[in-house]
C-alpha positions as CSV (number, residue, x, y, z in Angstrom):
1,X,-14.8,22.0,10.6
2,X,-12.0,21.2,8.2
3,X,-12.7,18.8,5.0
4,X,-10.2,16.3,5.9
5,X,-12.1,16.1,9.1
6,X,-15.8,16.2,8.0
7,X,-14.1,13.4,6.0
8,X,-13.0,11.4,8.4
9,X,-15.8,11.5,10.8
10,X,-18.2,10.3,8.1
11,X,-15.9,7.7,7.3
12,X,-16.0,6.5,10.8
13,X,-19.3,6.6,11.4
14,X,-19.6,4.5,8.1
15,X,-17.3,2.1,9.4
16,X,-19.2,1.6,12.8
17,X,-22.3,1.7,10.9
18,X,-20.8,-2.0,8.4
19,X,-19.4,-3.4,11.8
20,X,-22.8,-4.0,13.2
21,X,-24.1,-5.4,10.0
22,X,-23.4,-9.3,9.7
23,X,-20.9,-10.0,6.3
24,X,-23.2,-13.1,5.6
25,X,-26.5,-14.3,6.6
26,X,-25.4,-17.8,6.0
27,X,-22.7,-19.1,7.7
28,X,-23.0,-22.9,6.5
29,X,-21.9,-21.6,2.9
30,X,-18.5,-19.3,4.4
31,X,-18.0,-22.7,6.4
32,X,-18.4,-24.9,2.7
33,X,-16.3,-22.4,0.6
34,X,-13.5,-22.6,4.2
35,X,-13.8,-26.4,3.5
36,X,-13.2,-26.6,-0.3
37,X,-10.2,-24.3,-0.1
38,X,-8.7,-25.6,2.3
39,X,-8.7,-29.0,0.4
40,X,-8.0,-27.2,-2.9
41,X,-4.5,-26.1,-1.4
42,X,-4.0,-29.8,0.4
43,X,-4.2,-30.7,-3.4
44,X,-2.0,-27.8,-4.6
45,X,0.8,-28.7,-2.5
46,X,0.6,-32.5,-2.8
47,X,1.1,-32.2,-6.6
48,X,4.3,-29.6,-5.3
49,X,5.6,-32.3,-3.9
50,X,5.0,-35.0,-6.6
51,X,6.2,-32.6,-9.2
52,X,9.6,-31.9,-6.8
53,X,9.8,-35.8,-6.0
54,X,9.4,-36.9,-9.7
55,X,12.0,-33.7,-10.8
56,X,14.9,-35.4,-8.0
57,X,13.8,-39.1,-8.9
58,X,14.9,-37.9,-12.7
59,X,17.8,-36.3,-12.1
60,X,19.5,-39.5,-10.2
């Protein structure tokens, strides 16, 4: 068998081998950090708009 194909097949098995393994044992804390980013970029764009608001309110 070739390298490039020895390579491959091990790097498929490996790939099976991660896809049976769960990323995280707790899912509450993936849920928590989901939360807080979503309500970090809420906050990013509301201050986008104040700051595009307050730039056009200037200008007038």
């Amino acid at each position: 068998m070739s390298k490039g194909i020895e390579k491959n097949k091990n790097s498929n098995y490996d790939h099976l081998k991660y896809s049976r393994k769960p990323l995280v044992n707790d899912i509450t804390k993936v849920d928590k950090a989901i939360t807080e980013c979503k309500e970090l970029i809420s906050i990013y764009v509301k201050s986008i708009e104040t700051a595009r608001k307050n730039k056009s309110w200037k200008n007038t």
